[in-house]
C-alpha positions as a Markdown table, in Angstrom:
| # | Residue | x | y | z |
|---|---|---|---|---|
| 1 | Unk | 15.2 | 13.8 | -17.2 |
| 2 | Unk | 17.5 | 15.8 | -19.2 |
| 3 | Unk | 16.8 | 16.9 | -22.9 |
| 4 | Unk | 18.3 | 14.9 | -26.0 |
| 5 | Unk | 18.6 | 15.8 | -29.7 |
| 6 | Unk | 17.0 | 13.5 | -32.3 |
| 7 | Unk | 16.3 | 13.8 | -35.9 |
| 8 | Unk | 13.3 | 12.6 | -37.2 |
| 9 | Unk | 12.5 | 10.8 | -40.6 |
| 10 | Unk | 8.8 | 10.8 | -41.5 |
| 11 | Unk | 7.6 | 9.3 | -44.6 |
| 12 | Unk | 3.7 | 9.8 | -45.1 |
| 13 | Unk | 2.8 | 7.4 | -48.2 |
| 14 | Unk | -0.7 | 8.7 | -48.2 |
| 15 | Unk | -1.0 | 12.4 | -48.1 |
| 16 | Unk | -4.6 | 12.9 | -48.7 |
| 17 | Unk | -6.0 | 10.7 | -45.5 |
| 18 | Unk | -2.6 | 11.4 | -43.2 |
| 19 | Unk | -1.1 | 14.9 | -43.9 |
| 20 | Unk | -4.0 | 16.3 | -41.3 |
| 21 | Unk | -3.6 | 13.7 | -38.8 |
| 22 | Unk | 0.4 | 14.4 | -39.0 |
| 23 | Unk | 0.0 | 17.9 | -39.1 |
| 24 | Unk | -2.4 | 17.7 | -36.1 |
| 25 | Unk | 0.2 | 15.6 | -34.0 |
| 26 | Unk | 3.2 | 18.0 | -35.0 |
| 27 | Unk | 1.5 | 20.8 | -33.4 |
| 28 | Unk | 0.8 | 19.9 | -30.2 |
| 29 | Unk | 4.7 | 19.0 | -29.9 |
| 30 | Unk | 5.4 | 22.1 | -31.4 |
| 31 | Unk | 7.4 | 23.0 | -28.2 |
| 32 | Unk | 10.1 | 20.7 | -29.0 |
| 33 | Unk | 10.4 | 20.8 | -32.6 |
| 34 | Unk | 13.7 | 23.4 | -33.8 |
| 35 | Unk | 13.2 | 22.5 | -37.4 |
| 36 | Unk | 10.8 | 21.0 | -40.0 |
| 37 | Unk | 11.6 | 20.5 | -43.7 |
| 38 | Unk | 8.8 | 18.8 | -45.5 |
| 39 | Unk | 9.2 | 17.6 | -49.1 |
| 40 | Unk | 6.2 | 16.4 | -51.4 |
| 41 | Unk | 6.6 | 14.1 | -53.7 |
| 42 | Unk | 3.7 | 14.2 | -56.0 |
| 43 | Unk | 4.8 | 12.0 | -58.8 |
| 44 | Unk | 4.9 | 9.0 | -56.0 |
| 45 | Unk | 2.0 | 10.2 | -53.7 |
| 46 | Unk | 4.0 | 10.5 | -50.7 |
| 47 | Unk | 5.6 | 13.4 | -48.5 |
| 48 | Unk | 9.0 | 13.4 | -46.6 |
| 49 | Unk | 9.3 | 15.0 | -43.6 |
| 50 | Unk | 12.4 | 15.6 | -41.6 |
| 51 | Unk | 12.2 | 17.2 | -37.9 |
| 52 | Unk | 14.9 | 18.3 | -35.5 |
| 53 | Unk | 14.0 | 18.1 | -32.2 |
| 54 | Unk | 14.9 | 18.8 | -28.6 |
| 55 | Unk | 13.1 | 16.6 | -25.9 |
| 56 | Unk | 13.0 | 13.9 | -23.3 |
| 57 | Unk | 13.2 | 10.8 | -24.4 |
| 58 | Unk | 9.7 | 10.5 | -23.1 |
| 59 | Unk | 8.3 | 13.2 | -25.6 |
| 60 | Unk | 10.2 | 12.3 | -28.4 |
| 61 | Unk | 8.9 | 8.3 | -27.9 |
| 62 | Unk | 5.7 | 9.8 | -27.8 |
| 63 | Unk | 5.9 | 12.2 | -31.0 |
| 64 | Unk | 7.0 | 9.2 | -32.9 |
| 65 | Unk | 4.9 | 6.6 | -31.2 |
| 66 | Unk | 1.5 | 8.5 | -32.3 |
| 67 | Unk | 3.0 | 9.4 | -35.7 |
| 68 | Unk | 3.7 | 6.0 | -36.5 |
| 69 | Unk | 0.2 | 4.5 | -35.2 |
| 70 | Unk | -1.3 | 6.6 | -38.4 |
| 71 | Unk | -2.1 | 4.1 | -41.3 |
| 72 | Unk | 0.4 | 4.6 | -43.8 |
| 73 | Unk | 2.9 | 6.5 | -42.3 |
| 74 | Unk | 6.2 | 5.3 | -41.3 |
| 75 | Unk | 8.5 | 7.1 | -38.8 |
| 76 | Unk | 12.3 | 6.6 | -37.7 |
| 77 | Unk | 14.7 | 8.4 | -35.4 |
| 78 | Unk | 18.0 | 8.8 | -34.5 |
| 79 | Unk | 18.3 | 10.3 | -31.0 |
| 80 | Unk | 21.9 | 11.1 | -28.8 |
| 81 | Unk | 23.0 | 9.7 | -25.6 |
């Protein structure tokens, strides 16, 4: 299975129960992630987190299938053919 690009939008709408969970996940794909930007914003409780990343499609369904099984976080992607 050849490798695709995909960017990944990560909203995390409760930072104090998720952003270790998150975190957690990230790292053990951190073999396929070539960029992270992470933005909190405290004045609405939430963080944004953007992710570049180079994978199957297998491991890049998985990233963003665990991430968005966490309560309160939301995931999207955008991935080329």
């Amino acid at each position: 299975m050849r490798n695709r690009l995909a960017v990944i939008g990560i909203l995390v709408q409760n930072r104090e129960l998720a952003s270790e969970k998150v975190n957690h996940i990230l790292s053990e794909y951190a073999d396929i992630i070539v960029g992270r930007m992470g933005i909190p914003y405290k004045e609405r409780n939430v963080s944004i987190i953007s992710l570049i990343v180079d994978g199957t499609t297998d491991d890049i369904g998985a990233l963003t299938g665990k991430l968005g099984s966490i309560e309160g976080v939301k995931v999207r992607s955008a991935i080329t053919t």
